[in-house]
N, C-alpha and C positions, 0 to 999 in steps of 0.2 A: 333129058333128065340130068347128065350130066351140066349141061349147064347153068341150070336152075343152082343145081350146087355147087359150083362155080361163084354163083350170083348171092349167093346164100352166105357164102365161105370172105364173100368179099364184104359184106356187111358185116361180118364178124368181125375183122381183122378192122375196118374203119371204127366202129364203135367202140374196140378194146386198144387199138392204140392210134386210133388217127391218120393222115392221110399216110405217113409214112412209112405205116406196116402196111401198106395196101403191096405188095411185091408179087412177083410169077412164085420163084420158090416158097413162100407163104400161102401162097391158093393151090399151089402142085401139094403141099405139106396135107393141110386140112381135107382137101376132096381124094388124098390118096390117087393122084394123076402125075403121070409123067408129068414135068416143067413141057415137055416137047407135047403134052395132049391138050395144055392148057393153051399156048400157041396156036394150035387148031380151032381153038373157040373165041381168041381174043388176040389181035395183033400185038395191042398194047396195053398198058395199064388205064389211057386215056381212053381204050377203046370199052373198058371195063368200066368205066366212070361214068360212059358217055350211054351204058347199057342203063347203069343203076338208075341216074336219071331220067331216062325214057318210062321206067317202069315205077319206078318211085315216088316221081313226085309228082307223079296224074291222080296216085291214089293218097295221096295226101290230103293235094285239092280237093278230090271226092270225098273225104272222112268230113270237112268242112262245110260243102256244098251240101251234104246229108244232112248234117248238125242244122243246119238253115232251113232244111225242105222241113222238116218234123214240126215248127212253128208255123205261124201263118201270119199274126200282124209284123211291120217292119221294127218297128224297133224289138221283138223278142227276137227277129233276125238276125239283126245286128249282137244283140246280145248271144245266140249263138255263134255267132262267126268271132268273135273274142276269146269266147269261155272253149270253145273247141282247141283254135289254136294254142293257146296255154295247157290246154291239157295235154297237146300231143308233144309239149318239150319233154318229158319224161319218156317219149316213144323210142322206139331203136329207129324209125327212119327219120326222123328229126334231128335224131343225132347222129347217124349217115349223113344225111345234108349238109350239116355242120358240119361236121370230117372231109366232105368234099369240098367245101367250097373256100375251105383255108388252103386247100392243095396247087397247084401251078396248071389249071384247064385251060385243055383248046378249046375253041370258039366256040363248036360245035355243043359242049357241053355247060359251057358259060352261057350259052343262046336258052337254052333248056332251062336253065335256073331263073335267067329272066324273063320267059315266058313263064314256068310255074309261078312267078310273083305280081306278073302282072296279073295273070288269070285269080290267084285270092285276090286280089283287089279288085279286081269286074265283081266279084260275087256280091260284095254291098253296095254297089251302083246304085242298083236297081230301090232296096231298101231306105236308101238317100232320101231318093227320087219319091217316095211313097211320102216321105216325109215334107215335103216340099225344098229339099234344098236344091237352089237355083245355079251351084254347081256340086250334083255327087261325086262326079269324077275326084275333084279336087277333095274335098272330102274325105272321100274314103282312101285318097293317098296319105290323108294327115293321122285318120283311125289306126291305116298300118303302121305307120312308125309309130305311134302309141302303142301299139300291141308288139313291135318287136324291139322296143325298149322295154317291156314287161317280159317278154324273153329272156332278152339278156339278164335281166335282175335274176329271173328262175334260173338261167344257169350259173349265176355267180353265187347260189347258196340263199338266196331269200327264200324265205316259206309261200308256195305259192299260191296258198289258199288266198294268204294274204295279198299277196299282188293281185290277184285275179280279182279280186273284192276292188280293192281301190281302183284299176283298171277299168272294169265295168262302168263302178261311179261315175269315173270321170269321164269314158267314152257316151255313156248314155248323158251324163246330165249335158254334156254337151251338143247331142247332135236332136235332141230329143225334140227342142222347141225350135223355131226358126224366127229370127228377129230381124226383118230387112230395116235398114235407114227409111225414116220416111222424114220425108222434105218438108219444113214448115216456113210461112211468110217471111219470119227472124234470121230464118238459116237461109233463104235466097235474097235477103234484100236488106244485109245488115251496112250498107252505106245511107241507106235513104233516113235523114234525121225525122222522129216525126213531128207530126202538122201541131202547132200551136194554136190553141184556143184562144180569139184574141178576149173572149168573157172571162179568161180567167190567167189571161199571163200577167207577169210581174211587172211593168215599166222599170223596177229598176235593176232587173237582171235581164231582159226584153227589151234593148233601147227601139226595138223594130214595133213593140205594141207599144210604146208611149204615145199619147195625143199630141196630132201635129199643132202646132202654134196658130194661130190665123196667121195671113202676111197684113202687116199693116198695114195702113188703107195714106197713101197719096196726101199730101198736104199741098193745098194751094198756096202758089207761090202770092 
C-alpha cells in the first residue's frame, strides 16, 4: 500500500513541477513516511523512475491498443491510433512521461521508454499491412512522428480539437490509397530514338530517307 503511494506521490510531484521536484524529502513529505521509510521502498530516485515506467507506460500502450481493438476495418485503425494518442496529452501520465524523460535516466529506464515507443509503433503495422503498404514498418515510423509533432503543438498551447482534425487529414489522406511506380516502355527505354517511317519522312530533315541517285552507267571509251 505504501508504495502504491509512494508511486502515486511521485506522479504528483512530476506533473506539478517536473523532474526536479521528483526528491526523497518530497515523497517522505506527501506519503507522510520517514525520508528513511522511503529508502526501504526505493534506492533511488532513478530507481523511482524506473518503477513509474514499468508501470506506466504499458498502460498507456494499452489505452491505444483498446482505442484500435473497438474498430475493425484498418484505416478506422489507424484513425484510432491518432485520435487516442492526442487525446491522452492532456492525461497526467502523458505528462509523467514527459516530466521524465527531460530528467537525466539510467539506461534501465531509457530502455523502457524506447521500448514503450517502439511497441505504439508495432500497433499500426499491421493496419499498413491491411492496406497494402509494401513497407508498414516504415510507415508507421513516419505516422509517429506526425503524431508527435501534433503533440508537441498540443502542448505548446494549440487547440487540439484543431490539430487532431488536421492531423487525421493528413495521416489518413495519406496512408489511405497506395500508389506503387509502375514502369512504362518510355520510362525503360528513353535512349532508343524511334523507327522512322520511310512513307512519310521528310528527305529534307531525313537525309537517311532521300532517294538514292542511280550510279551512272560506264561510258565506252
Amino acid at each position: 500500500m505504501q508504495h502504491a503511494a509512494l508511486l502515486d506521490a511521485a506522479r504528483a510531484l512530476l506533473d506539478e513541477g517536473g523532474f526536479a521536484a521528483l526528491t526523497f524529502p518530497a515523497l517522505a513529505e506527501r506519503t507522510g513516511l520517514a525520508r528513511s521509510s522511503v529508502y526501504e521502498y526505493f534506492r533511488s530516485r532513478a530507481a523511482v523512475v524506473e518503477e513509474l515506467c514499468a508501470v506506466d507506460l504499458p498502460a498507456w500502450v494499452a489505452e491505444v491498443e483498446d482505442a484500435m481493438a473497438a474498430v475493425d476495418d484498418p484505416a478506422g485503425k489507424i484513425a484510432a491510433y491518432v485520435h487516442r494518442q492526442l487525446e491522452l496529452v492532456g492525461d497526467r501520465t502523458h505528462r509523467v512521461v514527459v516530466a521524465i524523460s527531460t530528467g537525466e535516466l539510467d539506461a534501465n529506464a531509457r530502455e523502457r521508454i524506447r521500448a514503450a515507443h517502439g511497441r505504439i509503433v508495432e500497433l499500426v503495422v499491421n493496419a499498413l499491412a491491411d492496406l497494402g503498404h509494401p513497407d508498414p514498418m516504415l510507415v508507421a515510423s513516419l505516422v509517429q512522428g506526425m503524431v508527435d509533432a501534433a503533440v508537441r503543438r498540443i502542448e505548446c498551447g494549440e487547440e487540439s480539437t484543431a490539430v487532431t482534425a488536421a492531423t487525421l487529414g493528413l495521416v489518413l489522406g495519406g496512408v489511405s490509397e497506395v500508389r506503387l511506380p509502375v514502369s512504362t516502355p518510355d520510362d525503360t527505354d528513353t535512349d532508343t530514338a524511334p523507327a522512322t517511317d520511310p512513307a512519310t519522312a521528310d528527305p529534307a530533315t531525313d537525309p537517311e530517307s532521300a532517294p538514292t541517285s542511280p550510279e551512272p552507267s560506264a561510258t565506252p571509251a
